[in-house]
N, C-alpha and C positions, 0 to 999 in steps of 0.2 A: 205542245200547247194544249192544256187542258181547257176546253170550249163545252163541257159537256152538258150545262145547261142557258146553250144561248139563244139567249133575243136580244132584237134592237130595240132600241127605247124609242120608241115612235110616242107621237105625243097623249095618244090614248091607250100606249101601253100595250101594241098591238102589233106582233110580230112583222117585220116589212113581209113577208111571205103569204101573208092574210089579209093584209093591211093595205099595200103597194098595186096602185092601179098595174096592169098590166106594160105599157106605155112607161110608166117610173121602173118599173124591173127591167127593160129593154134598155132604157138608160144606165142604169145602175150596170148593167153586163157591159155594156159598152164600154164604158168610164175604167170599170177592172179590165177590162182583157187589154183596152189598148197600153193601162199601167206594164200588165204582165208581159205584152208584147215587147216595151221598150225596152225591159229589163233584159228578157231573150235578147234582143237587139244587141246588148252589151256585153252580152256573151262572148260575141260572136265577130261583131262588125269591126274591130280592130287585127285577126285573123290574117285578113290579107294583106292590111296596110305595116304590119308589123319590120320589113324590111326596109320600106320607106322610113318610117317613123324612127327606127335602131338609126338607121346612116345620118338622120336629119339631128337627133338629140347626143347621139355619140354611145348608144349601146352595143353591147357585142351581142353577138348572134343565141348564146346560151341566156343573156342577161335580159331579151326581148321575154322569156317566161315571166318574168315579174309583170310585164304590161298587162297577161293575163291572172297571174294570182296576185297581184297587188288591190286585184276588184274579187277575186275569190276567195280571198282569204277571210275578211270581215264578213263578204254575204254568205255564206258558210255558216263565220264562228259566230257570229251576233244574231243569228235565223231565231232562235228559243226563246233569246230572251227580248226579245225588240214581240214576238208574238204576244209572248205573258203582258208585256206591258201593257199590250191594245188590249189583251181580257181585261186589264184592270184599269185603269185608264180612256179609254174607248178606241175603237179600233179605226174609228176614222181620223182620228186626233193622229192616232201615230201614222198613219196611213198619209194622210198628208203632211205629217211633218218629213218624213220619208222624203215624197215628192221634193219637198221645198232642198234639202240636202243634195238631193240626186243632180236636178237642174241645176244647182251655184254649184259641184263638184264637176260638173262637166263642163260645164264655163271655165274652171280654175283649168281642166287636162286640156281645152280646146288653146289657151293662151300659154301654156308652159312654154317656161323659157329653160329646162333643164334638166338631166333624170329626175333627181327629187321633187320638183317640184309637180311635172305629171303625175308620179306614181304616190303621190300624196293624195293628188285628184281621182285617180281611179279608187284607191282604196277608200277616200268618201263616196264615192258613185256603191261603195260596196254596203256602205250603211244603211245608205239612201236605201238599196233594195234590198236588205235584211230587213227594214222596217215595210215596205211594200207589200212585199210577197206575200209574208202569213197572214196580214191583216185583210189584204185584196183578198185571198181564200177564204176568209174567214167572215168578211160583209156576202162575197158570193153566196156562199152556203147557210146565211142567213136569212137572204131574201127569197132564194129560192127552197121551195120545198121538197124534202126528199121524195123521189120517185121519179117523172120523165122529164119534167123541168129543170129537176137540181142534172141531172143525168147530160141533159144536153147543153146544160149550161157548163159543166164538167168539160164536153167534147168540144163547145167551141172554146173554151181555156186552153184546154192540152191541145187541139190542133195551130192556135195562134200559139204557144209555146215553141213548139216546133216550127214552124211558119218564122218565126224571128228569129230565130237563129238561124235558117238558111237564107232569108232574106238579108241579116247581115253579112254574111258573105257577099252579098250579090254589090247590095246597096256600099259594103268596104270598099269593092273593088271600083266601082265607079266612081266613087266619089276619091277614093284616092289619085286616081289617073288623072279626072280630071281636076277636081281644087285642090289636093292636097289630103293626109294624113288627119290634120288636124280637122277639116268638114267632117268628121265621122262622130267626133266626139261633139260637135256643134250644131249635129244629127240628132244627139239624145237632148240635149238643151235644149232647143227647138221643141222635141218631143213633151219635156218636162214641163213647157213655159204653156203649150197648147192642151194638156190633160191638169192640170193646178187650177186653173179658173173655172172650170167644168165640175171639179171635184165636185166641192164644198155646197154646192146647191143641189146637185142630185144627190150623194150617198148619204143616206141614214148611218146614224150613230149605232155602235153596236156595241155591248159588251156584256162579261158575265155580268148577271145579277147576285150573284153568291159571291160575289169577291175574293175566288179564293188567295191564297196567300202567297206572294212569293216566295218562290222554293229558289230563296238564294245557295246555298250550297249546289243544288243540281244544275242553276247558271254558272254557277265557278266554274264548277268540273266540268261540262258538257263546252262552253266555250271556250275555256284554257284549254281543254282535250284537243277540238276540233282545230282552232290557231295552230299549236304545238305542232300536229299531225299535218296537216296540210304545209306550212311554212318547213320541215323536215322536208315532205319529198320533193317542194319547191326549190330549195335552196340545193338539192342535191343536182337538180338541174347545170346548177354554176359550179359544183364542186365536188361531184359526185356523193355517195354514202359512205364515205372514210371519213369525213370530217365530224370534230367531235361536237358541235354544234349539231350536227342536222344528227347524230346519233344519240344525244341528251336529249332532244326535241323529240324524237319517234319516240322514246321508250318514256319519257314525261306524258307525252300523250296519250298513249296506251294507256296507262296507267289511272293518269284523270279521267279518261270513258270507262276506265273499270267501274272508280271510286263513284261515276255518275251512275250507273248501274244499280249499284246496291245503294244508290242515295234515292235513287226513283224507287226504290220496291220498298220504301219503307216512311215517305212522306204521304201525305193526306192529300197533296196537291201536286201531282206531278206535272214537271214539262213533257213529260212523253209519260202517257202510262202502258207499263207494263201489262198489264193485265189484258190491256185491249189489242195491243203487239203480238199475243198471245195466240189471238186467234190465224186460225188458218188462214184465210182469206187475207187476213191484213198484214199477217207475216211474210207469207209466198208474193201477194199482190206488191208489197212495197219492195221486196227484193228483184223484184220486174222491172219497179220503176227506177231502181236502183242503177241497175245492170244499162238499161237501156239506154237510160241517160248518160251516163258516164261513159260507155263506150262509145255509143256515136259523136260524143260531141269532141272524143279525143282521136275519132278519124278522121273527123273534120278538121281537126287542127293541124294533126297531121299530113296529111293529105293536101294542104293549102299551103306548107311548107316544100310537098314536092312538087308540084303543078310550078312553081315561082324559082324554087331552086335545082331542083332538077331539069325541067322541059322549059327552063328559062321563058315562061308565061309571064304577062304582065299583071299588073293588079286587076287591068279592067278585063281581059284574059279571062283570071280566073275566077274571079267573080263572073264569068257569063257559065262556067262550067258548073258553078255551084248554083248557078240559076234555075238547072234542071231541077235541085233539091226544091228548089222554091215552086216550081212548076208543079212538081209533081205531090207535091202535100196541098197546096189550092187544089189539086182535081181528086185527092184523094179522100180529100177532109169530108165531103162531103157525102160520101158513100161507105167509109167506114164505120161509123154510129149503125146503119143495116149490119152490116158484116157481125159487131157486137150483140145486135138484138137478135140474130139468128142462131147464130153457133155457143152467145154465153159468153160473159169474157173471160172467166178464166180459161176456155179453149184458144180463145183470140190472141190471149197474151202470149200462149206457149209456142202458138203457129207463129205471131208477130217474130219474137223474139228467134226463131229457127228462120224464117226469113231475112233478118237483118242480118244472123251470121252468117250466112251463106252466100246472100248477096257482098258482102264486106269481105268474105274467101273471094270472090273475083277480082278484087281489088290486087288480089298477089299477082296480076297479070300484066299490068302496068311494065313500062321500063322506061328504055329512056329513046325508043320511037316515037314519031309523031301518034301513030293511032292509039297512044295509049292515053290520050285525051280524050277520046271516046269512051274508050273502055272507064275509065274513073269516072267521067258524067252519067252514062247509063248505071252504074253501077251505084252509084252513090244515089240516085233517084230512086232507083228498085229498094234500096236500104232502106233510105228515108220514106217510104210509103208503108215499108214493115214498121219503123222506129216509129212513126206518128200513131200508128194501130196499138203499137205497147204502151204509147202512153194513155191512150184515150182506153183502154182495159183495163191498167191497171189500178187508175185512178176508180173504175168503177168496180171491178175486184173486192180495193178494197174496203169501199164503202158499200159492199152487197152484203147483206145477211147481219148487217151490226145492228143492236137496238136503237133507236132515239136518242134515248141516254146516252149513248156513245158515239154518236153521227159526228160530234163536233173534233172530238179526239181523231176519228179515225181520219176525216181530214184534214187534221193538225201534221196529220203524219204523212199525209200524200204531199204536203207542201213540203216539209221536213226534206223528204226525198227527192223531190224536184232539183232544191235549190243545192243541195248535198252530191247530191248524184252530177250537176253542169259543175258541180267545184271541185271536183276531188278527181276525174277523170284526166284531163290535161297535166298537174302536175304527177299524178300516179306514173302512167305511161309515157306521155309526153320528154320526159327525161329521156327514155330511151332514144327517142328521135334525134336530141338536141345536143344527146353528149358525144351517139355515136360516132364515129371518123366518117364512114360513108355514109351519107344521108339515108341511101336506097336502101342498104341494108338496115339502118334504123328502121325504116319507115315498113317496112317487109314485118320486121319484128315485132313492132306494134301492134298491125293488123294478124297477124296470125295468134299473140297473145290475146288481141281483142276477142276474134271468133271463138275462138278455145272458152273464154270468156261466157261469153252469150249461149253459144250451144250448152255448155254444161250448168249454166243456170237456168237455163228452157226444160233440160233433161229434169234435175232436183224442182221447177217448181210443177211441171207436169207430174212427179212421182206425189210430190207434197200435196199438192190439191185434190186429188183423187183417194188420201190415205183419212178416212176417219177421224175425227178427234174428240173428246168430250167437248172441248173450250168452243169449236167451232158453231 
């Protein structure tokens, strides 16, 4: 999302970050993070109801991935271009038309009467927060000014990110045991119907003033890429990677993120620019946010598939197990913003992120005794205390050291990653879980692949940050 010379159009022409009593900026934070939280929430909050929900509609056990990429697939592939809109168009326009999508699609998955007709509703709940997400980022960091403000306004985002997604967990499990599968999705409705009336009278309008142009080629490619690519390792879920469908699909989409590549490095108006990816800080910093995201949220997944089918746990079970996650990012959230202003974040991240592997190596401890409900609740708490630290670093990583001029791209691109990094994780490895014969050995596999994962991108971004650059 190119943002690079944004204001909001207040009525005297006067940035909300200048402009905006103090009192309207606390509103305006509010109004986004609780958007951002519900989105996390839907991450997530279907996780444990997933086996309820498969028996209740008549899904098989591989066919339940769709519940989750049938809402990842569009907030994923539609993130770029649903942004650019809000630059050109305004960003509360799309921002609330979002909302209005998200709510009526969760209503439609709350009353399905059938596969299709659910997984119609989740993949509009997926629009809904393709139009949310970059635009909520995008009125944030308008209102607020670069420096301790935009900084903390940053930390309480990415720790309510985190915060909803294990709160979904918690909040799946209970609500499935006790009303049903379908209360989760009448959760986000709920959610949508109580942030939509609120919108429209606190957030200021926002968007470029320089209009640049759409770079429709670089939405072609960039969103055919990302669909292709994700629905490929999704569908390999149900059928492995022999079929020539999810084999036309991976190498289609490869291909359209090539062609967006060289479409970006050569338009005027890019959705992602190159040049500012470039640098150090925003290259290493979003490959943190990358890594972090996408791994944890696919042990989560993981992991809420053994707890239920392995140690025979119930929904409300293990949502009390995943509770810890939630416990322990409220008590952590609040003392990791020090953690960052003392040590720097890109040290934060590299430590974050070698924490979250290591703690997620315990997780290979697990069997199929009783105390190994323990061991995956401590375990998964100690993680997520690392994983909430990688995100509140990386997001400031890599908005450290950019000029002005480029504050708004650079987090075009921590959104980018966000919502990229919760989507491509679960169907990536996820398969492996879903297709294997023995669950435990799947689940073993994942997590060892995950940490391998995380440690050797902790390793390359501690080498990468520490190495010099001109562009830096």
């Amino acid at each position: 999302m190119t943002q690079s010379t944004e204001t909001a159009s207040a009525p005297a022409g006067t940035p909300p970050e200048r402009g905006a009593a103090p009192a309207r900026s606390t509103l305006v934070l509010v109004v986004l993070c609780a958007a951002q939280f519900m989105v996390a929430l839907d991450f997530s909050v279907l996780n444990v109801a997933l086996p309820t929900l498969g028996g209740e509609l008549g899904m098989s056990p591989a066919a339940l991935q769709w519940a989750v990429t049938a809402f990842a697939l569009p907030s994923g592939g539609f993130l770029l271009i649903l942004g650019r809109a809000g630059d050109l168009f305004g960003r509360r326009r799309i921002f609330l038309a979002g909302l209005v999508v998200f709510g009526a699609s969760s209503l439609l998955a709350t009353f399905a009467w059938d596969p299709a007709s659910f997984l119609t509703g989740r993949a509009l709940q997926g629009v809904g927060a393709a139009a949310i997400v970059p635009t909520g980022m995008s009125l944030l960091t308008t209102t607020f000014p670069e420096g301790p403000l935009r900084d903390r306004a940053l930390s309480i985002s990415g720790t309510l990110l985190s915060l909803g997604f294990t709160v979904g967990m918690v909040m799946g499990g209970v609500l499935t045991d006790t009303l049903g599968w379908r209360s989760t999705m009448g959760l986000l409705a709920l959610f949508s119907l109580i942030v939509l009336p609120l919108a429209p009278g606190v957030l200021p309008e926002s968007k470029n003033p320089r209009r640049p142009r759409l770079d429709v080629p670089g939405a072609l490619t960039v969103t055919g890429g990302l669909l292709a690519v994700i629905y490929a390792l999704s569908t390999a879920a149900d059928r492995g990677f022999g079929g020539v469908d999810v084999i036309v699909a991976l190498i289609a989409g490869v291909l359209l993120l090539a062609v967006f590549v060289v479409v970006e490095s050569r338009t005027a108006d890019p959705l992602i620019s190159l040049t500012t990816l470039r640098r150090r800080t925003v290259a290493w910093g979003n490959l943190g946010g990358l890594v972090t995201l996408s791994m944890m949220s696919t042990v989560v997944f993981v992991m809420g598939l053994y707890l239920q089918q392995v140690l025979d746990l119930s929904a409300f079970q293990t949502g009390l197990v995943f509770g810890f996650q939630g416990l322990a990012a409220a008590v952590s959230g609040g003392f990791i913003p020090k953690v960052v202003g003392r040590f720097g974040s890109g040290p934060t991240l590299v430590g974050s992120l070698v924490g979250q592997g290591l703690f997620c190596a315990g997780l290979l401890a697990v069997g199929t005794a009783g105390h190994s409900v323990w061991v995956a609740a401590v375990c998964l708490a100690l993680a997520c205390v690392c994983h909430l630290a990688a995100i509140i670093s990386y997001g400031l990583t890599v908005t450290s050291g950019v000029p002005d001029e480029e504050q708004g791209l650079a987090t075009g691109l921590v959104t980018s990653t966000q919502q990229i990094g919760i989507t491509v994780g679960i169907p990536l490895l996820g398969v492996l879980a879903t297709t294997t014969p023995d669950l435990m050995d799947g689940v073993r596999t994942v997590i060892v692949i995950d940490v391998a994962i995380v440690l050797g991108a902790a390793l390359l971004i501690a080498i990468g940050l520490r190495r010099p650059r001109a562009s830096a």
